[in-house]
C-alpha positions, -999 to 999 in steps of 0.1 A, spaced: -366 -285 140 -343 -265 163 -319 -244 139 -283 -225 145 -266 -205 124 -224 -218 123 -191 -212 106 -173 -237 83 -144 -245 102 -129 -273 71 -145 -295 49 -133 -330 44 -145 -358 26 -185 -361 30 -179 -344 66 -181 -305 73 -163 -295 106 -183 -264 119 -183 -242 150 -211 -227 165 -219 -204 198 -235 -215 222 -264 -194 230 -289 -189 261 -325 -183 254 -324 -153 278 -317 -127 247 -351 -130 231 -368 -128 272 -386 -95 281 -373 -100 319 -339 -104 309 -327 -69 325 -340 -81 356 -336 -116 361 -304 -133 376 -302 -157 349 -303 -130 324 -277 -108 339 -250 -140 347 -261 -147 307 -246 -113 294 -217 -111 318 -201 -150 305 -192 -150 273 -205 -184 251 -187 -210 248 -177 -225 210 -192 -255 199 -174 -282 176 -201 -301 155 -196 -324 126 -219 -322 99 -222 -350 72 -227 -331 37 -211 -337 1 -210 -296 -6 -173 -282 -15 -175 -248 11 -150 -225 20 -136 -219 59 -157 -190 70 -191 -201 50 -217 -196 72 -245 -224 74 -278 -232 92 -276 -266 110 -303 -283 126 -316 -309 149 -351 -323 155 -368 -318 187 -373 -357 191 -334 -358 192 -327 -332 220 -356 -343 242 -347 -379 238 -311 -369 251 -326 -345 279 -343 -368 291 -320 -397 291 -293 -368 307 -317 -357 332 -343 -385 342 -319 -413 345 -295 -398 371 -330 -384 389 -348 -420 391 -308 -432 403 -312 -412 432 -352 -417 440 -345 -454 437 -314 -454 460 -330 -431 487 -361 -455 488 -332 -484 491 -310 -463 516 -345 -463 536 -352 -499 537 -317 -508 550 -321 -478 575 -351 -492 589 -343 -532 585 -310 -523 607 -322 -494 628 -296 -469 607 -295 -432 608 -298 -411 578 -267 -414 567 -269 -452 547 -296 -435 527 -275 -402 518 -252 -427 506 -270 -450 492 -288 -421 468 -254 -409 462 -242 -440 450 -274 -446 426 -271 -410 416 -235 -422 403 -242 -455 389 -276 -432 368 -246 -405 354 -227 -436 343 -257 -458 334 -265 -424 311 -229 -413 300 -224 -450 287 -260 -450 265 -255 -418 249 -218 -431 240 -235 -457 226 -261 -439 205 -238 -407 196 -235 -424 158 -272 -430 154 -278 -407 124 -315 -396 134 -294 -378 165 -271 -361 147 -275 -324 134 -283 -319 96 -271 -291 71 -303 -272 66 -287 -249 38 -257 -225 32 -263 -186 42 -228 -180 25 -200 -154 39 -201 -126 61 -200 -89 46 -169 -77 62 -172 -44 85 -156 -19 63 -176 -32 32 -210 -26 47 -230 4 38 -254 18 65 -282 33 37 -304 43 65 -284 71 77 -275 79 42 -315 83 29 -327 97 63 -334 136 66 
């Protein structure tokens, strides 16, 4: 199960509106100082998710919960946003390559040709997971409620208090 922590935006009826940050992987990376990935990471900010979770619990705006989906879900929809497009453009380059050759073409029928299977895979992909978006198994769950933050001025550091 792949978790995130996010905030209660409003609660309807059996529905939960929630917003969550997006977040890179590079923060838990030893080479993150280093690497070019890491450093673009720190410098743009993340970007706010709206998620909809289906849950019967009465919670506040600001309640903080743990949401989470299953790692059959988000490689299913990797794949299907990443292979489909990819075998769209291996299929049209091998076709752009048969009409080059059948009609003594340059290279430019087959730039097309994978271009234009490239597009038809995005569309071919875009339409399936419009079409699978309600499918409950792919949609995150509620995991259970962490409850509000402690304000700033409330906290107490007791470390520096105890420490001599």
């Amino acid at each position: 199960m792949i978790t995130a922590v996010a905030t209660v935006v409003r609660a309807e009826k059996g529905e939960l509106l929630l917003s969550c940050r997006q977040q890179s992987s590079c923060g838990s990376c030893a080479s993150q100082s280093s690497c070019g990935t890491g450093i673009v990471s720190k410098a743009l900010p993340g970007r706010d998710l709206s998620v909809s979770v289906a849950s019967d619990k009465k919670l506040s705006p600001g309640t903080q919960v743990e949401i989470g989906l299953t790692e059959r879900s988000v490689l299913g929809s990797a794949m299907l946003v990443y292979l489909v497009p990819l075998f769209g453009l291996i299929a049209g380059t091998a076709l752009g390559q048969f009409f080059a050759t059948l009609i003594g073409a340059g290279e430019g029928i087959i730039i097309l040709c994978a271009l234009l299977f490239a597009a038809a895979g995005l569309f071919l992909a875009r339409s399936i997971a419009r079409k699978r978006e309600n499918e409950s198994h792919l949609k995150p769950v509620l995991l259970r409620v962490l409850g509000t933050p402690i304000e700033a001025g409330l906290a107490i550091n007791a470390a520096s208090e105890d420490s001599d």
